[in-house]
PAGURO-315574 format. One record per residue (C-alpha): x, y, z negated; residue in one letter; residue number from 1. Coordinates in pm, whole numbers, plus 32768, in hexadecimal, padded with zeros to 4 digits. Each point is the difference from the previous one (the first is absolute). Layout:
BEGIN
NODE, px, py, pz, code, pos
NODE, X, Y, Z, A, NUM
...
end
This chain:
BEGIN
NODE, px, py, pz, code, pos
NODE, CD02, 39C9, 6B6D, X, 1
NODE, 7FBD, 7F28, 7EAE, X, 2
NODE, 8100, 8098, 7F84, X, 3
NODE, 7FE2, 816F, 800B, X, 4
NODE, 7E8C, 8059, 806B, X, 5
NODE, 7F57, 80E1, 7F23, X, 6
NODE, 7EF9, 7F80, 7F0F, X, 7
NODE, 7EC9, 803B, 8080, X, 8
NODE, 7E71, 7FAF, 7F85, X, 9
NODE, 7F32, 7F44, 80F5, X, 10
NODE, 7F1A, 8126, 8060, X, 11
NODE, 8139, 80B3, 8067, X, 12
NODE, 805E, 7EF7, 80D7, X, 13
NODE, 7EB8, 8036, 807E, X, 14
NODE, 7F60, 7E88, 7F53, X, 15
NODE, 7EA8, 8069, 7F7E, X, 16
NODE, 7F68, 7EDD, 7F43, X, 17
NODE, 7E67, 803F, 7FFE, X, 18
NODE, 7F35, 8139, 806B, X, 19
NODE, 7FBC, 807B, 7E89, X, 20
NODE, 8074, 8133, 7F7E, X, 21
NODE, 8154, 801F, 7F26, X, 22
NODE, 800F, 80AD, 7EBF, X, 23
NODE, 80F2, 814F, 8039, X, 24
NODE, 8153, 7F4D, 7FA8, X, 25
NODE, 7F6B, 7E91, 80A7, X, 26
NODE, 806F, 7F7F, 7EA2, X, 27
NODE, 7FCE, 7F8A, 7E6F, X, 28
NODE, 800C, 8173, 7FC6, X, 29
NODE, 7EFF, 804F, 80B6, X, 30
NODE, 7F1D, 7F91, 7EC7, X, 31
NODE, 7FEA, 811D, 7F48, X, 32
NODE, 80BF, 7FDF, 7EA3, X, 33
NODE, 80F6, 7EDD, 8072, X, 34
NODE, 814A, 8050, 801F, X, 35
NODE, 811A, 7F21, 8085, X, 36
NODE, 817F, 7FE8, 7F8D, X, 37
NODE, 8129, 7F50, 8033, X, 38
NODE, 8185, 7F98, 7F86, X, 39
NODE, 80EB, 7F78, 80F4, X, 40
NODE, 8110, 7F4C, 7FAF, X, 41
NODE, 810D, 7F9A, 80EE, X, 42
NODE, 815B, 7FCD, 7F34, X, 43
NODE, 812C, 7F49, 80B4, X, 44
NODE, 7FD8, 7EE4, 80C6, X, 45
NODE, 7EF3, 7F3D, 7F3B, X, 46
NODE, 7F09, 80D8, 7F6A, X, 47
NODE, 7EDB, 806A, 810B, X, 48
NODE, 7EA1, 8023, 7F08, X, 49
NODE, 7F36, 8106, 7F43, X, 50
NODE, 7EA1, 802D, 7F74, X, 51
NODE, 7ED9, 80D1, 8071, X, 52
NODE, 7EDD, 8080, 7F34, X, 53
NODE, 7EA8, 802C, 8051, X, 54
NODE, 7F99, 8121, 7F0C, X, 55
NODE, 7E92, 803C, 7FB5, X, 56
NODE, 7FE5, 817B, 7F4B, X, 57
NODE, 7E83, 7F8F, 7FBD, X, 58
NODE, 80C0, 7F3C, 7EFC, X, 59
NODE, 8067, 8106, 7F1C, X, 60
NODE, 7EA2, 8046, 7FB2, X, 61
NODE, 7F68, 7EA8, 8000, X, 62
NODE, 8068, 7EBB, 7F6A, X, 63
NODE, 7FE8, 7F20, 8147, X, 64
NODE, 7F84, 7FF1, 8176, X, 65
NODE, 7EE3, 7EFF, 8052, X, 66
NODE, 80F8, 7F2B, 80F7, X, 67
NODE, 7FDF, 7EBB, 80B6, X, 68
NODE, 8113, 7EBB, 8040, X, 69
NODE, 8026, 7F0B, 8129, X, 70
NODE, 8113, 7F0F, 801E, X, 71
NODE, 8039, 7F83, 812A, X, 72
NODE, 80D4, 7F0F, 7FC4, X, 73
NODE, 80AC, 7FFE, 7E62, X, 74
NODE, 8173, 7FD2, 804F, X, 75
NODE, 8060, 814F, 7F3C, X, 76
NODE, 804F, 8081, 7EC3, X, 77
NODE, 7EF6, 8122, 7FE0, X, 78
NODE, 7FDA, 806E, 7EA2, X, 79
NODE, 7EBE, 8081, 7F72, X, 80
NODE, 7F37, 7F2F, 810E, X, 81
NODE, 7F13, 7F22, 7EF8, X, 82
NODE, 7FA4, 8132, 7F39, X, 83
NODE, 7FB8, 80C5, 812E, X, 84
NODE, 7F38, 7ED6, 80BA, X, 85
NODE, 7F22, 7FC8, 7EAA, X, 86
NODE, 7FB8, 8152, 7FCB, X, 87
NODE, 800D, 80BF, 8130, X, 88
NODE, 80CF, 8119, 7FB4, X, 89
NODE, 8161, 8099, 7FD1, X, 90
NODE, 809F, 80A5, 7EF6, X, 91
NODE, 8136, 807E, 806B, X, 92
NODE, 8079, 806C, 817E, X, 93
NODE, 80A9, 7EC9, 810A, X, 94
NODE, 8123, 7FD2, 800E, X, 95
NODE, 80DB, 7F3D, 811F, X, 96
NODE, 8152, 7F52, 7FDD, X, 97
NODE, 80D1, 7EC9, 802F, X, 98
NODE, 7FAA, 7ECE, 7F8D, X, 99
NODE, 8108, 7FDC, 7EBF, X, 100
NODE, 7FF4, 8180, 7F96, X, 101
NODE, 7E6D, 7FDA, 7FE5, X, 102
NODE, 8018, 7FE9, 7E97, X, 103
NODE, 80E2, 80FB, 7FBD, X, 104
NODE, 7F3F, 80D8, 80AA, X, 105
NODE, 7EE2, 7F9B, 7F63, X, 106
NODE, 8099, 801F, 7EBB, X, 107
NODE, 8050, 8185, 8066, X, 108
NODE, 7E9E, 804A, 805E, X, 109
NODE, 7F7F, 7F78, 7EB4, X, 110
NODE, 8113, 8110, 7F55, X, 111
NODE, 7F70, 811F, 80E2, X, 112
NODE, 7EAB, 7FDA, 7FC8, X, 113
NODE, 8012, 7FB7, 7E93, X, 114
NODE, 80D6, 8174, 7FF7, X, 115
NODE, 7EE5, 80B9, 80A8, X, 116
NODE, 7F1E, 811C, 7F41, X, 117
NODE, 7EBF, 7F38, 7F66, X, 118
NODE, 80A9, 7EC2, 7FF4, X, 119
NODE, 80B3, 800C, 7E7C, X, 120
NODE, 7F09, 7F06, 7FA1, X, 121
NODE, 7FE5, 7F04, 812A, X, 122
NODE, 8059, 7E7C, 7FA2, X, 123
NODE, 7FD3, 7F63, 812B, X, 124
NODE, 803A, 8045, 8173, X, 125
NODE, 7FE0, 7F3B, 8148, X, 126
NODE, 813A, 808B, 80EA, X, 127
NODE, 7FD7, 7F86, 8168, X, 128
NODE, 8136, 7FB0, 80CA, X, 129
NODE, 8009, 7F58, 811C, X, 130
NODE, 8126, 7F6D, 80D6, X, 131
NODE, 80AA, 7F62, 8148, X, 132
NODE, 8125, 7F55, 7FFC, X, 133
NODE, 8144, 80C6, 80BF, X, 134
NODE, 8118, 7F08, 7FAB, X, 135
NODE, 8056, 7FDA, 8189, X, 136
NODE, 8072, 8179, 7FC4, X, 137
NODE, 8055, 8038, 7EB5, X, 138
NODE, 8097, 7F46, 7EE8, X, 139
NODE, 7EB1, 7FD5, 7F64, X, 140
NODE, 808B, 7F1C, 7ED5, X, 141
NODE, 80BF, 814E, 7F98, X, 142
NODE, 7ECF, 8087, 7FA4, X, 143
NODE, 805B, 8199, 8020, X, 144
NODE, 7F00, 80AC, 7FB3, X, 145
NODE, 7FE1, 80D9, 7ECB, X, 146
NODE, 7EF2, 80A7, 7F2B, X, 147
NODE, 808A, 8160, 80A5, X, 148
NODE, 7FB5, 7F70, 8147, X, 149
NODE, 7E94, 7FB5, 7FB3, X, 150
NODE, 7FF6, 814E, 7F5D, X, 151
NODE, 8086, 80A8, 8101, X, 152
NODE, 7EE6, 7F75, 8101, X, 153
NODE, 7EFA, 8069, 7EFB, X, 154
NODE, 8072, 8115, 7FB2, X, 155
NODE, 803D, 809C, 8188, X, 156
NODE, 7EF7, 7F51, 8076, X, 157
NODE, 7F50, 8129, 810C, X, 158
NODE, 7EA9, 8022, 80CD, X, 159
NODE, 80A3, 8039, 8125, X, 160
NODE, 8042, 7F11, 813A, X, 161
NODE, 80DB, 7EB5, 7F51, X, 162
NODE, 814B, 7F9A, 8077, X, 163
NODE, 7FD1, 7ECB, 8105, X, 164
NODE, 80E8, 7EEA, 804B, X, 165
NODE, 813A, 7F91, 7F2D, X, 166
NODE, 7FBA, 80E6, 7ED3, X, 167
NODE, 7FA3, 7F89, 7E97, X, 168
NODE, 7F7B, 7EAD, 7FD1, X, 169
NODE, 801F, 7FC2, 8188, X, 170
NODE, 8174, 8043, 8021, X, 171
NODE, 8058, 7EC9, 7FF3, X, 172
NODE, 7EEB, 7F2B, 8099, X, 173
NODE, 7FCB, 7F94, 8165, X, 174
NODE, 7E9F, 7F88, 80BF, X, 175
NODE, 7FA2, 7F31, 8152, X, 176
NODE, 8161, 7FCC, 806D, X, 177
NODE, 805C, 8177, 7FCF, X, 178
NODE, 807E, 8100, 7ECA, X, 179
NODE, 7EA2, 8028, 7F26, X, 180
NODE, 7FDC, 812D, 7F1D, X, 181
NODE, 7EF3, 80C8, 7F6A, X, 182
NODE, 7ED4, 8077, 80FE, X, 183
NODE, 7EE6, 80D0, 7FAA, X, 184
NODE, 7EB1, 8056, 80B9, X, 185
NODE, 7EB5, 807B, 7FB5, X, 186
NODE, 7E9D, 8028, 8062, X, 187
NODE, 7EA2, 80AC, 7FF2, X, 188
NODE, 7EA9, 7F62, 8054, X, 189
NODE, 7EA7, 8097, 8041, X, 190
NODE, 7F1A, 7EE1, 7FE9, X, 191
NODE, 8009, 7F96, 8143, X, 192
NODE, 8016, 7E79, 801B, X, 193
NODE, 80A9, 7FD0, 8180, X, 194
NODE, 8127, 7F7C, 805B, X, 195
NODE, 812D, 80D8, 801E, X, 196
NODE, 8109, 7F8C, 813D, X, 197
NODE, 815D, 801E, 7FE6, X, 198
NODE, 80E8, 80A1, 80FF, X, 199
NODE, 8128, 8081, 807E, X, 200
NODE, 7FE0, 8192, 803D, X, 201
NODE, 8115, 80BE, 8004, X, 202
NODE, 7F97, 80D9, 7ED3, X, 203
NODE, 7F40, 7FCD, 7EA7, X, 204
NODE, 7FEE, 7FFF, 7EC8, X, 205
NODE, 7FBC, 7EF1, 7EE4, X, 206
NODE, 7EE2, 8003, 7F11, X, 207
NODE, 7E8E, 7FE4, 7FDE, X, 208
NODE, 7ED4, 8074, 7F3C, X, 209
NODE, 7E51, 7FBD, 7FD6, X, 210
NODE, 7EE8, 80CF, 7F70, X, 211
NODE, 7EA6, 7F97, 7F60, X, 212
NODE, 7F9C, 7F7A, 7EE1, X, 213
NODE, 80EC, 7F90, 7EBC, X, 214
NODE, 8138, 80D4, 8083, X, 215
NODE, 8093, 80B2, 7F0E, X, 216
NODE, 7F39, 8136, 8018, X, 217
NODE, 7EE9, 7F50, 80C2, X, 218
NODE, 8022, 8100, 80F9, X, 219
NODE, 8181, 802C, 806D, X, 220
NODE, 80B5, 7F00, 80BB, X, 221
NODE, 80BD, 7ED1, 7F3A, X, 222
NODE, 8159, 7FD1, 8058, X, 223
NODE, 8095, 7EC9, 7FE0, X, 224
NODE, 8198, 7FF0, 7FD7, X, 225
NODE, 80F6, 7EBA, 7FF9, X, 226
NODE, 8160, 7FDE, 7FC7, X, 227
NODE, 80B8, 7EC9, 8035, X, 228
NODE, 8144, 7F31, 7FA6, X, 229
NODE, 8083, 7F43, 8161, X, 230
NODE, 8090, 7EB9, 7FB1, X, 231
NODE, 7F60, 7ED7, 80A1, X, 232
NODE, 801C, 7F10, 8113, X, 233
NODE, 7F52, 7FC3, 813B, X, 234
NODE, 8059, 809A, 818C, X, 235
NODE, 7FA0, 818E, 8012, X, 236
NODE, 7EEB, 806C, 80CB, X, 237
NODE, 7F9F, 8154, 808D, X, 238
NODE, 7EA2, 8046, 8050, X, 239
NODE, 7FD6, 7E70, 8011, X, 240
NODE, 8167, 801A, 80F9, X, 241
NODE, 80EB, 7F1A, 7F6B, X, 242
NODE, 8174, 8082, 7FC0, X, 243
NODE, 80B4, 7ED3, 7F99, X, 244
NODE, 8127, 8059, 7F13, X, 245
NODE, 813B, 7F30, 7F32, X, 246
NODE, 7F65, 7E94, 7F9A, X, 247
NODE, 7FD8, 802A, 7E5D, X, 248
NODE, 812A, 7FAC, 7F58, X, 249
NODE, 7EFB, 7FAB, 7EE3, X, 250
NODE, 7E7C, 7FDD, 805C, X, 251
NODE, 7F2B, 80C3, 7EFD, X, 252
NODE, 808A, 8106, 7F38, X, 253
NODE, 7ED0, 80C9, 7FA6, X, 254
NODE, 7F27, 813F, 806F, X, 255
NODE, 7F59, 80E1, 7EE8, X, 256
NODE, 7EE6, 8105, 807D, X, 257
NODE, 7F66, 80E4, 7F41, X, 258
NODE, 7EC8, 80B8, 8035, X, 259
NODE, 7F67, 8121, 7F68, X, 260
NODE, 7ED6, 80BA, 807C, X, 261
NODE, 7F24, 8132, 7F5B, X, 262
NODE, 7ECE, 7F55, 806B, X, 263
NODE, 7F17, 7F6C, 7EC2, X, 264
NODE, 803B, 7EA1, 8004, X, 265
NODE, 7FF2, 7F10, 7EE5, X, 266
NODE, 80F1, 7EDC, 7F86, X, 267
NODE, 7F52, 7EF6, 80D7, X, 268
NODE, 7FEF, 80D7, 8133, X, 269
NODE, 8179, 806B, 7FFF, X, 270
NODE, 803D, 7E6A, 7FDB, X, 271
NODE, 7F5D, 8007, 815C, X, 272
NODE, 80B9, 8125, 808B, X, 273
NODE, 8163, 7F4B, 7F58, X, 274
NODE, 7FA2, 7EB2, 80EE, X, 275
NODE, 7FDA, 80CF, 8149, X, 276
NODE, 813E, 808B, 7FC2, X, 277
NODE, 80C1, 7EA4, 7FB2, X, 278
NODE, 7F20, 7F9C, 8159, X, 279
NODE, 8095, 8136, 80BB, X, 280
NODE, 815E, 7F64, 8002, X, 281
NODE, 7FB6, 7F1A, 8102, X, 282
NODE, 7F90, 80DE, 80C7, X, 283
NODE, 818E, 8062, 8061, X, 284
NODE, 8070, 7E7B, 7FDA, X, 285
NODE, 800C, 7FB9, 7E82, X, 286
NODE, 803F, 7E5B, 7FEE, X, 287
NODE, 7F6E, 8033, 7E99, X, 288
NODE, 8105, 7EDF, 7FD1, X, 289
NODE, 7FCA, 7F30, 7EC5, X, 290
NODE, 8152, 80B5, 7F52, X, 291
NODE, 7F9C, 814A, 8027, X, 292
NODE, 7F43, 80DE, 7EF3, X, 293
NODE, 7EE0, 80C8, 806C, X, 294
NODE, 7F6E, 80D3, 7F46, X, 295
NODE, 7ED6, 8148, 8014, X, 296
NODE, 7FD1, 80F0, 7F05, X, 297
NODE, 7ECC, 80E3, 8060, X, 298
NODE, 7FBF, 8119, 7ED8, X, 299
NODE, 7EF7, 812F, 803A, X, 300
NODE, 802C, 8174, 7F74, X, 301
NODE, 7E89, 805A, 7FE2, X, 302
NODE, 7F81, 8074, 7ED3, X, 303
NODE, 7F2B, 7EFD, 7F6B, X, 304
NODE, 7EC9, 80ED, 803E, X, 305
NODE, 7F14, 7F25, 80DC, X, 306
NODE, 7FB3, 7EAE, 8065, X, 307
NODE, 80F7, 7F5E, 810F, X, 308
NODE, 7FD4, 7FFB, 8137, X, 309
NODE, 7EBE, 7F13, 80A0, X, 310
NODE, 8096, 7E97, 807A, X, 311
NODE, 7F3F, 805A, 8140, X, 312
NODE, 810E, 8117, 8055, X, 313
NODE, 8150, 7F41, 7F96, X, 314
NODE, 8045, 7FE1, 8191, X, 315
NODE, 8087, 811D, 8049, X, 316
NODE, 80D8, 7FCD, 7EF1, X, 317
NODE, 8083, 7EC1, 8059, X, 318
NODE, 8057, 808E, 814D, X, 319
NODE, 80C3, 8142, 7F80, X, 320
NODE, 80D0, 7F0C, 7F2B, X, 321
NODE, 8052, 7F10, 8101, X, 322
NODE, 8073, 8111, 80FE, X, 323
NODE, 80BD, 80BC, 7EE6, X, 324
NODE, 80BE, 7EBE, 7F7D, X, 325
NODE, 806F, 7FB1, 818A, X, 326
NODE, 807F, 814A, 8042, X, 327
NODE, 8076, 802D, 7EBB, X, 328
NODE, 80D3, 7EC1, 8026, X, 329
NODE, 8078, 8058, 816B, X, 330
NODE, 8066, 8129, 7F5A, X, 331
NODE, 80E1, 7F43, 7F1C, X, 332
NODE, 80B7, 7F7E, 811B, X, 333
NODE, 8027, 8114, 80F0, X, 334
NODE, 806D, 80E6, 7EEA, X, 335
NODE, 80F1, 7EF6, 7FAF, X, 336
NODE, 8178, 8023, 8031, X, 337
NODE, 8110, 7EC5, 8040, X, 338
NODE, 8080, 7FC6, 7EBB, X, 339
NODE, 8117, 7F1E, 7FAD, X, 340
NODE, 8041, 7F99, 7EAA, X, 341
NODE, 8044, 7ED1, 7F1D, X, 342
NODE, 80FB, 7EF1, 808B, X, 343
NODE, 800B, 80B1, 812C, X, 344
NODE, 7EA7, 7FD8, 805B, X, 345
NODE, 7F58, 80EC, 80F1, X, 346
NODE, 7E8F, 8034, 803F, X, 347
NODE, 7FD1, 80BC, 817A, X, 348
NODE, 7EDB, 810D, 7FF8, X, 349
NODE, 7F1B, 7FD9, 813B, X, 350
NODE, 8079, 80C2, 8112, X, 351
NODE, 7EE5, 80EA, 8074, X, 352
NODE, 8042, 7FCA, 8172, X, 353
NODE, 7FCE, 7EB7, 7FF4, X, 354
NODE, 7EC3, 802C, 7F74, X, 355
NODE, 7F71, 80E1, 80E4, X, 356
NODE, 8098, 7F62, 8125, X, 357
NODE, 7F40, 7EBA, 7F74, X, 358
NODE, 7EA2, 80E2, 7FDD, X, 359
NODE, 8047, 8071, 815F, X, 360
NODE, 8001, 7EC4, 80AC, X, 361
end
């Protein structure tokens, strides 16, 4: 029941969004070089939050990532976003939180970076932190978190496969009428242009990958990984089913995705990949309501080596980042557990049966 069922990722509920191939952990990681980390914190009644960090090791040997922005729609706090949408890059790795800790955490970042080998002499940095708002569940106005907490995500941050659901910046947060969380998918492509359908299997995995010209080694495949930050409105749907939840106790409240790929992309490109990914969300019954911030960050890890890839081959792409942002946000839900938390308040995870029984029909 939606109580007690165990956690589990759509392709092990047997939900297979697309035909493309998944990266081996179907997730961020799956990008070689990005690792993933997260604090919790769930203290008393009233205290259901965390951050999560999106770590880039190509960092520690280069000052910044060519990277792309698309806002959806600007009700959010994101710090670092004018910097990073004039000149198409980052500086420092993402990090996720609640909406009134962003600039503490922000502030912690800046202390991190500035303390790393090579960077005695730096005198200006742009820290990116980006945010949803969990006050339903947690006293957001006590604003909890602490530079150890952001250091601790940072600092035990790992390549494997990411905690899902109510962990780090998604502890507290809550999507479509259910309990939201942190999701994560990925994908490769191999030039190919078609279609992929979605479907329910049985069995699967969740990523995808593509070949040809202006990948990363411009012969390999180029993996394409997302991570997302659950928070928004709208009715949940499943392979286009719909799963109606809890009607919003606020409409809004946010959705951050990020995107990182290997493939060699520049700024403007990774703008393009940042919009599908912002589109993607309607694909499981986003309202995109006028109160809620959405927001795509899209960075690449290739070394700057070659030209980016032709405009002619950006489909494939687009269609690895749309299927990874869907699964990756159904993933956020399933792996979602009922949390109640401030005033009482209690957000119900989706009950797995119900899904399936819904698929079925």
């Amino acid at each position: 029941m939606e109580l007690t069922q165990v956690p589990r990722r759509a392709r092990e509920l047997g939900i297979v969004v697309g035909s493309r191939e998944t990266g081996p952990w179907n997730a961020i990681t799956d990008v070689a070089g990005v690792r993933v980390g997260h604090t919790t914190l769930v203290e008393g009644d009233d205290i259901r939050t965390g951050v999560t960090a999106i770590v880039p090791d190509q960092l520690d040997h280069r000052r910044a990532l060519p990277a792309g922005l698309f806002v959806g729609n600007g009700h959010g706090k994101m710090v670092g976003s004018t910097q990073l949408a004039e000149l198409g890059e980052i500086e420092t790795p993402v990090l996720l939180t609640a909406t009134l800790s962003t600039f503490r955490v922000a502030d912690a970042l800046v202390s991190h970076m500035l303390e790393r080998p090579g960077r005695e002499s730096v005198q200006s940095l742009n820290p990116i932190v980006a945010e949803t708002n969990d006050g339903y569940l947690s006293d957001i106005r006590a604003r909890p978190i602490t530079a150890e907490h952001v250091y601790a995500a940072l600092e035990t941050a790992s390549a494997g496969l990411p905690a899902e659901g109510s962990v780090g910046a998604g502890t507290g947060t809550g999507a479509l009428g259910f309990k939201g969380g942190i999701g994560t998918a990925s994908r490769s492509f191999t030039g190919d242009t078609g279609t992929a359908p979605r479907s329910f299997t049985g069995a699967g995995t969740a990523s995808r990958s593509f070949t040809g010209a202006g990948t990363a080694s411009r012969e390999g495949a180029v993996t394409v990984g997302v991570l997302v930050q659950s928070n928004f409105s709208g009715v949940l749907r499943v392979l286009g089913v719909p799963i109606p939840g809890r009607p919003a106790e606020q409409i809004g409240n946010s959705c951050v995705i990020v995107v990182a790929t290997d493939g060699r992309f520049d700024a403007r490109q990774l703008s393009r990949l940042a919009r599908r990914a912002v589109f993607a969300m309607g694909r499981v019954g986003a309202d995109f309501a006028g109160g809620s911030g959405d927001y795509a960050i899209a960075f690449s890890t290739a070394e700057p080596d070659g030209p980016p890839l032709p405009e002619a081959e950006l489909e494939p792409a687009f269609a690895a980042v749309l299927e990874a942002v869907e699964e990756a946000l159904l993933n956020s839900l399933f792996m979602a557990t009922t949390t109640t938390g401030f005033g009482g308040h209690t957000k119900i995870a989706v009950s797995h049966e119900r899904v399936l029984r819904a698929l079925r029909l």
